[in-house]
TILO-482673 format. One record per residue (C-alpha): x, y, z; residue in one letter. Coordinates in steps of 0.02 Angstrom, whole numbers, padded with zeros to 5 digits, always signed. Layout:
BEGIN
XYZA...
END
This chain:
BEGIN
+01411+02601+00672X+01271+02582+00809X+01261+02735+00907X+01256+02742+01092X+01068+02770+01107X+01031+02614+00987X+01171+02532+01083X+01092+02548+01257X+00895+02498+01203X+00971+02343+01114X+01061+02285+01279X+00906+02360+01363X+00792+02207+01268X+00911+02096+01266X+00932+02103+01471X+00750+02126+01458X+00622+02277+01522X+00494+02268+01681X+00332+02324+01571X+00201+02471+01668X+00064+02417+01747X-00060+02509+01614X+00034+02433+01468X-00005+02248+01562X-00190+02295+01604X-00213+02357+01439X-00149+02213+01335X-00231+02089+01456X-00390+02178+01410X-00350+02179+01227X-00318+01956+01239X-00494+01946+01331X-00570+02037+01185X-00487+01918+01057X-00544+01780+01152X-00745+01830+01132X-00710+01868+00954X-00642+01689+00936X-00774+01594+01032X-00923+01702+01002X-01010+01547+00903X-01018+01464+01072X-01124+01616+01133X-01118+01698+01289X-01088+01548+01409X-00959+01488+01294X-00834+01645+01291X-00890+01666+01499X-00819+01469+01508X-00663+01502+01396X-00621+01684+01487X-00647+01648+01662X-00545+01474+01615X-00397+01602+01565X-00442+01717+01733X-00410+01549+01846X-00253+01505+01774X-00180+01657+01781X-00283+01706+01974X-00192+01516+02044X-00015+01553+01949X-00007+01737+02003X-00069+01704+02191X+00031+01545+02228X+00186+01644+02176X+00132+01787+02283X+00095+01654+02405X+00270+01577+02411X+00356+01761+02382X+00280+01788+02570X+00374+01658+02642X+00255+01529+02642X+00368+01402+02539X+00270+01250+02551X+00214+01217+02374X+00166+01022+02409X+00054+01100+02562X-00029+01226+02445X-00065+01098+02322X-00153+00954+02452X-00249+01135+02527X-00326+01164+02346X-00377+00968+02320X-00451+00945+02488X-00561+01084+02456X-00607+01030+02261X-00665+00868+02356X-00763+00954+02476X-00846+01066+02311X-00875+00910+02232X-00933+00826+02363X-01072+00974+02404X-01114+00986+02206X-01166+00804+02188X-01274+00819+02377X-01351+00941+02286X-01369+00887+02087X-01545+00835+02036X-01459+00723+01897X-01372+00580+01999X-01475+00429+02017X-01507+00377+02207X-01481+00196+02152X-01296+00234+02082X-01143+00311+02161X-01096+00446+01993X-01023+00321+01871X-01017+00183+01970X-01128+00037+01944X-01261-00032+02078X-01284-00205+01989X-01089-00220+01996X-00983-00299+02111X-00855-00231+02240X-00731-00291+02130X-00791-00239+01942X-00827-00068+02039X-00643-00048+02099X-00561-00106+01934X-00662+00009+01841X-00602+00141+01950X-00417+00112+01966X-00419+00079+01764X-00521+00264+01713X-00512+00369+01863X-00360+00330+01958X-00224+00367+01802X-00333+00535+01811X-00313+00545+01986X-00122+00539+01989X-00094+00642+01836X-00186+00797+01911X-00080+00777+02063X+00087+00769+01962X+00019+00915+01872X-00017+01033+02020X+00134+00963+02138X+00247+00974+01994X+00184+01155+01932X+00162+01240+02102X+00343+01179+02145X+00406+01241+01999X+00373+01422+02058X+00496+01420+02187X+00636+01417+02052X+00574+01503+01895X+00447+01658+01882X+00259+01634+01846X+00290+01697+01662X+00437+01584+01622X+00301+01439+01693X+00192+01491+01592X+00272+01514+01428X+00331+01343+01453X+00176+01277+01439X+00124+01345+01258X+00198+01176+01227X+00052+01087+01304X-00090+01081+01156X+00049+01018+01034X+00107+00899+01165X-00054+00819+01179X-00097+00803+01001X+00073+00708+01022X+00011+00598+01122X-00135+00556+01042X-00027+00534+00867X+00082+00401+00988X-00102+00318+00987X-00147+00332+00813X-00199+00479+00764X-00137+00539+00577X+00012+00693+00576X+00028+00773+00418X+00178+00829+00364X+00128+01030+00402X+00083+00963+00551X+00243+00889+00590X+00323+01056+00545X+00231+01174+00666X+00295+01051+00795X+00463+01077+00756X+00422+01258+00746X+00361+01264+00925X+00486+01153+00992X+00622+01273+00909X+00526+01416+01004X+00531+01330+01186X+00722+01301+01168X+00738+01482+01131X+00633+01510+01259X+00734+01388+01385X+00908+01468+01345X+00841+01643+01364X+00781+01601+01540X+00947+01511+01609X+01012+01670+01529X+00900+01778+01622X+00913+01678+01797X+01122+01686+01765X+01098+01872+01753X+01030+01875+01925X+01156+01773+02012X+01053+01621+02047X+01120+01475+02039X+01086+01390+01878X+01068+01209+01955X+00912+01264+02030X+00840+01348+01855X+00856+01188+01765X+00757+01092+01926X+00595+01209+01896X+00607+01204+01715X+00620+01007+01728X+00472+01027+01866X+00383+01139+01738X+00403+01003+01589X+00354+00873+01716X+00177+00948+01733X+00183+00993+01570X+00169+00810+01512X+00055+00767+01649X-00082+00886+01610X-00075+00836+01426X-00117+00668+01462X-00238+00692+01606X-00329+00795+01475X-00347+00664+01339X-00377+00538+01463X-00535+00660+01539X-00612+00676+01379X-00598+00505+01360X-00730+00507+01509X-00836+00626+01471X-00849+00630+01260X-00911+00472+01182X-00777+00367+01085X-00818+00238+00958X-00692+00104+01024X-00735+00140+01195X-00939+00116+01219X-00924+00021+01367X-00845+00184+01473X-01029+00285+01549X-01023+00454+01495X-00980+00557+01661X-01022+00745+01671X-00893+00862+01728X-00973+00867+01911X-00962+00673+01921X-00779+00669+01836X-00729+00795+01996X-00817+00723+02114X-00733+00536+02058X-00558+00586+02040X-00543+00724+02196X-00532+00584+02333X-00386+00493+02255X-00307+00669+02206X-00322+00736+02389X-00237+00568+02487X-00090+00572+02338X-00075+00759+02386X-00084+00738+02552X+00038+00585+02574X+00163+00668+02445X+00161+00834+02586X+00197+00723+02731X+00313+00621+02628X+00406+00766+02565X+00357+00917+02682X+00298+00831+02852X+00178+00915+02969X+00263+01109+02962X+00158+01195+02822X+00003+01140+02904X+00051+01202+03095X+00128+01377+02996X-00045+01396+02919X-00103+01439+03099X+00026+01612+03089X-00014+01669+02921X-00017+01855+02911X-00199+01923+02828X-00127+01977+02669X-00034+01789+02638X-00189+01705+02711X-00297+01790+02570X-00198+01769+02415X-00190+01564+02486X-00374+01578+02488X-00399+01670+02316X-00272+01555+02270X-00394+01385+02336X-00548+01475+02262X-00457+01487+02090X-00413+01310+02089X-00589+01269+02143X-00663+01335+01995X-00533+01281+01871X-00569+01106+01904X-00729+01132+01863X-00742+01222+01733X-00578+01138+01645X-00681+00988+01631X-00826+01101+01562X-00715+01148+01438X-00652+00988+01387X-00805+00923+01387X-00860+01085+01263X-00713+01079+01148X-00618+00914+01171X-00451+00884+01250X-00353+00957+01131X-00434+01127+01083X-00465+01140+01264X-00280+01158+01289X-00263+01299+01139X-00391+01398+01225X-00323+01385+01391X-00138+01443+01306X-00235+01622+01295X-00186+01656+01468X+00012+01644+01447X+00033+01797+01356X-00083+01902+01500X+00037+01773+01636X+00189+01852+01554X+00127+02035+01557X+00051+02033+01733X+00205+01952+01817X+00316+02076+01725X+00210+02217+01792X+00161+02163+01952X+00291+02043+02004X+00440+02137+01939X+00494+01972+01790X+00600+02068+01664X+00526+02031+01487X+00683+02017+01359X+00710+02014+01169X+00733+01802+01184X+00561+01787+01292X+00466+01885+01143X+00533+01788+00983X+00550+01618+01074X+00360+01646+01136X+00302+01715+00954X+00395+01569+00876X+00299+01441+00985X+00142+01537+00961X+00181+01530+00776X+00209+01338+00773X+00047+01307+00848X-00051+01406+00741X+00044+01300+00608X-00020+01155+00686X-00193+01205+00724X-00207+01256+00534X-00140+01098+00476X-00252+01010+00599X-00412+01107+00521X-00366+01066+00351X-00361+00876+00384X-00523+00869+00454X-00600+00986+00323X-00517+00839+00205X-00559+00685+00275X-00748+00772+00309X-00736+00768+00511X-00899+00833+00616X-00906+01022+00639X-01005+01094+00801X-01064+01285+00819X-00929+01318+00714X-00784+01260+00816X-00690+01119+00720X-00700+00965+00817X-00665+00793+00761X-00758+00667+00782X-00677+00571+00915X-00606+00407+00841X-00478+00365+00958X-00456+00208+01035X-00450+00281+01216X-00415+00102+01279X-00262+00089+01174X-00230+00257+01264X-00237+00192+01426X-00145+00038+01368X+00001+00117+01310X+00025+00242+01442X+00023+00104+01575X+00156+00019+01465X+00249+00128+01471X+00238+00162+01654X+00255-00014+01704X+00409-00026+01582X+00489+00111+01686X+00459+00032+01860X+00500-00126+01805X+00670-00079+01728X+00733+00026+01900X+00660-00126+01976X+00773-00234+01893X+00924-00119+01896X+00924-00117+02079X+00901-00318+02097X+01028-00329+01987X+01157-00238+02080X+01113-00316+02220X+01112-00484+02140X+01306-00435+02089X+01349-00388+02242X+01288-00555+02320X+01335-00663+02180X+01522-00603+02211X+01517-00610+02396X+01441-00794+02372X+01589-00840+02255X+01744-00735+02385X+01670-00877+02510X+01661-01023+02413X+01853-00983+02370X+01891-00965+02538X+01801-01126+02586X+01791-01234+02438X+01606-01218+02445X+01477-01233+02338X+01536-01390+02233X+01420-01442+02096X+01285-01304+02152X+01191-01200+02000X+01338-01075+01977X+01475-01208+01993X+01406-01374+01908X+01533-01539+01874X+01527-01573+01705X+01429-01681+01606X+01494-01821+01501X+01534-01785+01299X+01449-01862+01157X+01533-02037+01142X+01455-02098+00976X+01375-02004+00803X+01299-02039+00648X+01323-01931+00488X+01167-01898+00434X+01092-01983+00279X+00923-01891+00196X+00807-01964+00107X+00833-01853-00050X+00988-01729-00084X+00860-01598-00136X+00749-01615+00026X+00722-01434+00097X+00656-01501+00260X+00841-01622+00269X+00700-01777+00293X+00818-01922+00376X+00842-02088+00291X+00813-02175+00472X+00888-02359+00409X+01039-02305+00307X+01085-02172+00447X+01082-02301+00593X+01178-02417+00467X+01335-02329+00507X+01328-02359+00673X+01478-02426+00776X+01385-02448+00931X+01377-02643+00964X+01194-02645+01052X+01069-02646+00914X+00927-02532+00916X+00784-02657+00963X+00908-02749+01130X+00940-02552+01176X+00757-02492+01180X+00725-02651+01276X+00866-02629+01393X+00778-02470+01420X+00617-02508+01486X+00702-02641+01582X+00804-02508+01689X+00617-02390+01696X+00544-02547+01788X+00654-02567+01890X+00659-02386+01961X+00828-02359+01916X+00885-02510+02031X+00777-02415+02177X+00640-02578+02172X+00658-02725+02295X+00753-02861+02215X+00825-02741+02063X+01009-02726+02018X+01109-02561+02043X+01220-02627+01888X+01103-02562+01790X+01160-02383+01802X+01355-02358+01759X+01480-02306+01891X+01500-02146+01800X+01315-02103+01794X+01252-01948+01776X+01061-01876+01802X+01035-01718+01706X+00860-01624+01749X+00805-01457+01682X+00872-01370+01839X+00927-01511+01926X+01095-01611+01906X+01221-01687+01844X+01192-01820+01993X+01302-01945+02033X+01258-02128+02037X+01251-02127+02231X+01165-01975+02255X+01033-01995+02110X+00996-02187+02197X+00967-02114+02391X+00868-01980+02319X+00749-02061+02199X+00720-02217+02319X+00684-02109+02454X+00532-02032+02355X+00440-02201+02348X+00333-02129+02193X+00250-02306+02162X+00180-02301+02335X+00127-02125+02326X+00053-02136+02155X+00008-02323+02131X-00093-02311+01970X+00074-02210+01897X+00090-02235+01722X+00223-02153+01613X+00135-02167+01439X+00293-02167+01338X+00360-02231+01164X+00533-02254+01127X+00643-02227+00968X+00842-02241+00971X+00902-02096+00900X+00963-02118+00734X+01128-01983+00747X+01156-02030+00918X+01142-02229+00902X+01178-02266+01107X+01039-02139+01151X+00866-02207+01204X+00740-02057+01182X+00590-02092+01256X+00432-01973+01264X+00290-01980+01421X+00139-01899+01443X+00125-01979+01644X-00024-01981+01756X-00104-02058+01899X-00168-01992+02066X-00089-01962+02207X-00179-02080+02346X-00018-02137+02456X+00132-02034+02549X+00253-01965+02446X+00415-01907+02528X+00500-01769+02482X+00616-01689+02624X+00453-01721+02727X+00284-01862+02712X+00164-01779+02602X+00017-01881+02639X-00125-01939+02510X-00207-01778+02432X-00307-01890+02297X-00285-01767+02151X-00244-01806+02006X-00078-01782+01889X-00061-01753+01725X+00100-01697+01656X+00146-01614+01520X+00221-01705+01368X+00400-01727+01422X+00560-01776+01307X+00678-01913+01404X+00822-02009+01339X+00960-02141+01414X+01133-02150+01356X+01227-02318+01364X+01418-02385+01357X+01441-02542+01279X+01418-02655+01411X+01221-02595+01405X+01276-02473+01572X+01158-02323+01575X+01276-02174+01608X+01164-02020+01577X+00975-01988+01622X+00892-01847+01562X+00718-01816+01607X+00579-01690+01635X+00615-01590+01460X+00443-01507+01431X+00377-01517+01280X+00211-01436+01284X+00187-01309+01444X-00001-01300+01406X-00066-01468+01448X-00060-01539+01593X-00100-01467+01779X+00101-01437+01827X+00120-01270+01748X+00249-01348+01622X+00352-01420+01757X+00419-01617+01729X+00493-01735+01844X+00463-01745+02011X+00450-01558+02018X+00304-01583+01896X+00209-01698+02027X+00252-01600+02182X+00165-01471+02101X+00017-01550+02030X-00025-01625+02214X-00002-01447+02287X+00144-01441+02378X+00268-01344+02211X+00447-01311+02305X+00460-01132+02364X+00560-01077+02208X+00507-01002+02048X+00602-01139+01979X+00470-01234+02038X+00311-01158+02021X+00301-01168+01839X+00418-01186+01681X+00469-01012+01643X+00466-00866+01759X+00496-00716+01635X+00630-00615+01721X+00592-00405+01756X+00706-00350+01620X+00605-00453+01480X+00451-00408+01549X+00529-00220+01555X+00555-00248+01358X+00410-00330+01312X+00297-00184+01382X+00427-00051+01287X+00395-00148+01115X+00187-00135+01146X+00227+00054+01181X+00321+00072+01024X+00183-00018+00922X+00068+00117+01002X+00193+00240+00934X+00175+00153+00768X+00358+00069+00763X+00413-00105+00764X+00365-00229+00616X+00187-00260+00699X+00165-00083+00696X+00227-00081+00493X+00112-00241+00473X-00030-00151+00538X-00004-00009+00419X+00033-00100+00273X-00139-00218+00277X-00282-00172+00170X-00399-00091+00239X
END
């Protein structure tokens, strides 16, 4: 049986200890010795870059909390306050830097246009922009809920995370690999429990715990991929020569401007104009740690990008994890976080699954005979930092596309069914696109006859098919009958007879139709398309079809030019361009008497050629003169709706991710 004493410092770990402030100063002094014993083959600038890296995390995590601790809870504010004076920095570095050209502006080109300038931005430095803005917004707000140490230990997470995603990009896993992942996932759940454990303990509510961890995770993801995406700037990449190798200066001075007007509109957006007017009645000791807080972030930005640019994204991120462990320590002795039994194994068993990694990581380069540099490991960068960029805004775009389309389609719902209540009410809407009269049956069939049993194509014997036929027209007086009704515009012509077209006749369009006889008549003669396009020719060949004996099909490739008025709700006067429509399959159905009772027209058969953007019909010449109906419907064939657009951008994310049968293809090929 336990005894009392061993009783008591069990429940004493488990509810966790507040550590002395020698036992913190001490170990913290102990990690920064470790850390020049690691990176001593970089020599003395190279620890000074890695240390005082670990010293700014820690200075901007321990004074922000301090910061909002003292009442100052404006974590948005203190985030747009820290980029607006990294832009300023910047902006006084490169006055100053001897290594800018005077002809360029950083990495922007002279001999380019406005417009290659600004695409090249928005494509390399904007994602940057708005990633480092997540990160700090996200992180700094997270403080208000969880402690500085439980912030920090979530983000041991961060170099495995973004070796993740540059796997999702490519990049080989091997199975050890895989398993220090799972190890260091394992370790943040423990670590996550242990904390909602920890803020239960307290009495706070447990609502707001999960908020800041999800904040936490949030920048979590954002600075993983805001550092792959920087060394993609400054680090040359085989697959991506075209990108101008930026210095870490340049890369600062680029990305600050966006990062400060993000900021800034996020703290109106989400703060308004308070923080800034309770700046003015800061108390001295507040106003300090805010400005050792500023002054941290400062040189962080700086020198993170130094040490990306020194180490690459990746082992940037393991030596910036040094500072968690000091993070944990300080805010346990300073700040009063109790450190418990759960924080210590979930935070070993995370640091344990990323040494797993790293190892595993080192062995595959040793293998596959990767570049070493003073000693440090460091592949030789291979990625396809386009792809990178490519599947990230994927995925992005997937996401606003799909709560795009979830609220248009509750909105469409909710109009849809108020449209149909009225039409009920007032026996509206007859023979409109959600309520369209039917159109007539099939009224005669061949069976089909092949020209061989054994055909695997089912090749039709054309003659002995149309021999069953019980229609009483032949096929040769049908075709004729045919072109007869086609020159006579339907009965629309001076002098023509309406007989032509049956009293139960029915137009059927892409979109448009079933028409009545009446209707179809008033509509078509009113368009007058032989005065409007004079030198209008259809260029079609006919062929009855052969299991369908009283259908006509009939295939055009029209043109002419339009050089007279063409009415259409209004005179559209000459515009003298030309029309070329798309290859287009048409057909007439007749009754016995030689009656045409359906028209179908303006099938596109071919969307590429032609100027009508796939459209037939009139809708086809309406738009090839310039005047396309205000509908997508008639703008061009096929308007892909947000949800398949949504889709198609998750499937070239999962190919990034190496799934789907392109992905499989790509892997299976030989090499």
């Amino acid at each position: 049986m336990m005894g009392s004493g061993g009783f008591d410092s069990f429940q004493l770990l488990s509810e966790g200890v507040i550590l002395p402030q020698w036992v913190a100063l001490l170990f913290t002094g102990s990690i920064f010795a470790g850390i020049a014993c690691a990176y001593r083959s970089h020599g003395l600038s190279g620890v000074a870059v890695v240390s005082t890296q670990v010293m700014a995390i820690m200075g901007v995590q321990l004074s922000t909390k301090l910061v909002l601790q003292n009442g100052f809870a404006y974590p948005t504010c203190i985030a747009s306050l820290h980029f607006l004076c990294v832009w300023l920095s910047a902006w006084v570095v490169e006055r100053r830097s001897a290594t800018v050209a005077k002809d360029k502006l950083l990495g922007l080109a002279q001999d380019a246009s406005l417009r290659d300038n600004a695409a090249w931005y928005f494509k390399r430095i904007l994602p940057i922009a708005v990633l480092q803005t997540l990160n700090v917004v996200l992180n700094t707000s997270s403080l208000m809920y969880i402690g500085a140490g439980f912030n920090a230990i979530i983000g041991i997470l961060c170099p495995v995370l973004t070796a993740l995603v540059s796997a999702t990009l490519g990049a080989h896993i091997t199975s050890l690999a895989w398993v220090g992942i799972v190890t260091a996932i394992a370790g943040d759940a423990i670590i996550s429990v242990e904390g909602l454990k920890s803020i239960a303990r307290s009495g706070e509510p447990l609502s707001l715990a999960l908020f800041g961890m999800s904040l936490g995770v949030g920048a979590l993801f954002a600075r993983s991929i805001r550092s792959v995406l920087m060394d993609c700037q400054m680090n040359k990449y085989e697959a991506d020569e075209a990108c101008p190798r930026l210095q870490p200066s340049q890369l600062v001075a680029l990305a600050s401007p966006a990062v400060f007007v993000l900021g800034f509109v996020l703290t109106l957006a989400v703060e308004g104009w308070r923080p800034y007017l309770a700046l003015l009645s800061l108390d001295a000791s507040t106003a300090l740690l805010l400005t050792f807080s500023t002054a941290c972030a400062i040189y962080l930005s700086f020198m993170g990008m130094v040490l990306i640019k020194m180490l690459g994204a990746a082992a940037a991120q393991i030596a910036g994890k040094l500072n968690i462990l000091v993070t944990v320590a300080l805010s346990s002795a300073f700040l009063h976080e109790r450190l418990s039994l759960g924080f210590v194994v979930g935070a070993a068993t995370v640091l344990a699954g990323a040494a797993i990694f790293e190892s595993a990581k080192v062995s595959s380069a040793m293998h596959h005979g990767l570049q070493f540099s003073k000693g440090a490991c460091k592949a030789a960068p291979r990625r396809k930092m386009g792809s990178a960029v490519s599947a990230l805004g994927n995925l992005s775009t997937a996401i606003v596309l799909v709560g795009t389309d979830v609220v248009v389609s509750l909105l469409r719902a909710i109009s849809l069914g108020l449209v149909d209540v009225i039409d009920r009410l007032c026996s509206s809407g007859k023979n409109t696109s959600r309520n369209k009269v039917a159109w007539h049956p099939q009224r005669y069939s061949n069976s089909p006859v092949y020209i061989s049993e054994t055909s695997v194509l089912g090749d039709l014997d054309v003659d002995k098919t149309m021999a069953q036929s019980k229609f009483p027209i032949p096929p040769e007086k049908l075709v004729a009958r045919a072109k007869e009704i086609l020159a006579s515009e339907f009965g629309t012509a001076a002098g023509s007879d309406s007989g032509s077209l049956a009293e139960d006749f029915q137009f059927v369009a892409p979109i448009i139709g079933p028409l009545g006889k009446e209707e179809f008549m008033k509509a078509f003669g009113s368009f007058k398309l032989k005065d409007a396009v004079p030198d209008l020719a259809d260029n079609s060949w006919f062929q009855v079809d052969p299991l369908e004996p009283n259908r006509v099909w009939f295939f055009a490739r029209a043109t002419g030019t339009h050089t007279g008025t063409l009415n259409f709700g209004r005179p559209i006067p000459a515009t003298n361009k030309r029309i070329e429509a798309p290859p287009q399959a048409q057909s007439m159905l007749f009754n016995e008497q030689g009656q045409c009772y359906t028209l179908t027209v303006g099938y596109c058969m071919d969307k590429r050629i032609g100027n009508t953007d796939g459209l037939g019909g009139v809708f086809g010449i309406l738009k090839a003169v310039g005047h396309g109906l205000p509908f997508p419907e008639g703008q061009r064939l096929y308007t892909p709706s947000l949800r398949f657009e949504a889709f198609e951008r998750i499937a070239k994310f999962a190919e990034a991710c190496g799934l789907g049968p392109n992905a499989q293809n790509a892997r299976q090929s030989p090499k």
